[in-house]
C-alpha positions in Angstrom: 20.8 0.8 9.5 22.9 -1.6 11.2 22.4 -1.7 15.5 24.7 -3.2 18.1 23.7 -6.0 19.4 25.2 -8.2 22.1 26.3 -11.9 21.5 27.4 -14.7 24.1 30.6 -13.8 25.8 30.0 -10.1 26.1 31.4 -9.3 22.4 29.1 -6.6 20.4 28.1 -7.1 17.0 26.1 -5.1 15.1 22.2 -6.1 14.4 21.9 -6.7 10.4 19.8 -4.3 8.6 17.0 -7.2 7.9 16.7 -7.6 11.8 16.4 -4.1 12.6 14.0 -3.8 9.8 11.9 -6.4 11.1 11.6 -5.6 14.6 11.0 -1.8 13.5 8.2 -3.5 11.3 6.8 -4.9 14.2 7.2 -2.0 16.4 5.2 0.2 13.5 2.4 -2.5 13.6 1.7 -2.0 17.1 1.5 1.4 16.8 -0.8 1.0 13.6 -2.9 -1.2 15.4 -3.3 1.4 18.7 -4.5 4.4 16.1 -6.9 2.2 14.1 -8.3 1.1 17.4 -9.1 4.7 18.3 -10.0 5.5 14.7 -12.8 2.5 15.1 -14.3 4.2 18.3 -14.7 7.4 17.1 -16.2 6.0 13.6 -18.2 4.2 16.3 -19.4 7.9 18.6 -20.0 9.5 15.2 -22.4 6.8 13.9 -20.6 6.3 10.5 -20.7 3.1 9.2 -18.5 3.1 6.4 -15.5 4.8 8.2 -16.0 2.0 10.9 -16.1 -0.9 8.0 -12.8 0.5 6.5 -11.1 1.0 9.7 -12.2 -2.2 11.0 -10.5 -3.8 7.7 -7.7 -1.9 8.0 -6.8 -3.1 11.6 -7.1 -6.7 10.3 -5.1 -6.2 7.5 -2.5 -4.9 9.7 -2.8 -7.5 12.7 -2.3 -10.3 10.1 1.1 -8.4 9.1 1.9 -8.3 12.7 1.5 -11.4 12.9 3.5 -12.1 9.6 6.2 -10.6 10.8 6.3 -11.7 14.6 6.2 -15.4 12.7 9.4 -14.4 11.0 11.5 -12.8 14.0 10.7 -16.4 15.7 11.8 -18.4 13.1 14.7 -15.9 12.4 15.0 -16.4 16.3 15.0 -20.4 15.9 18.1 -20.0 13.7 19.6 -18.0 15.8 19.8 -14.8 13.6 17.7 -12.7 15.7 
């Protein structure tokens, strides 16, 4: 899904479908990240282990996609196609 996306001079031209992918990507990690944080502290208040070891894990899986993808927007970024 192609977005608008101002370039120098004032002229509009739309964001490419692998730019707005990526920064929805990042957008959804963020949110991912929030729940699993509130996921870990209520595993936490209800004393259960294993739901906090899996939750745990699966906020540091998705942080190191975050990060995976923030790493590509910059170098995307560098080149000038972001």
């Amino acid at each position: 899904m192609a977005q608008m996306q101002p370039i120098s001079g004032g002229k509009i031209e739309p964001m490419s479908d692998v730019v707005y992918d990526l920064a929805t990507v990042l957008s959804n990690c963020g949110e991912a990240v929030d729940a699993l944080n509130q996921y870990i502290n209520d595993a936490k208040s209800a004393n259960d282990q294993d739901a906090l070891r899996l939750f745990e894990q699966l906020r540091d899986d998705e942080i190191r996609h975050c990060d995976m993808t923030r790493s590509l927007i910059s170098k995307l970024a560098k080149q000038g196609a972001f």
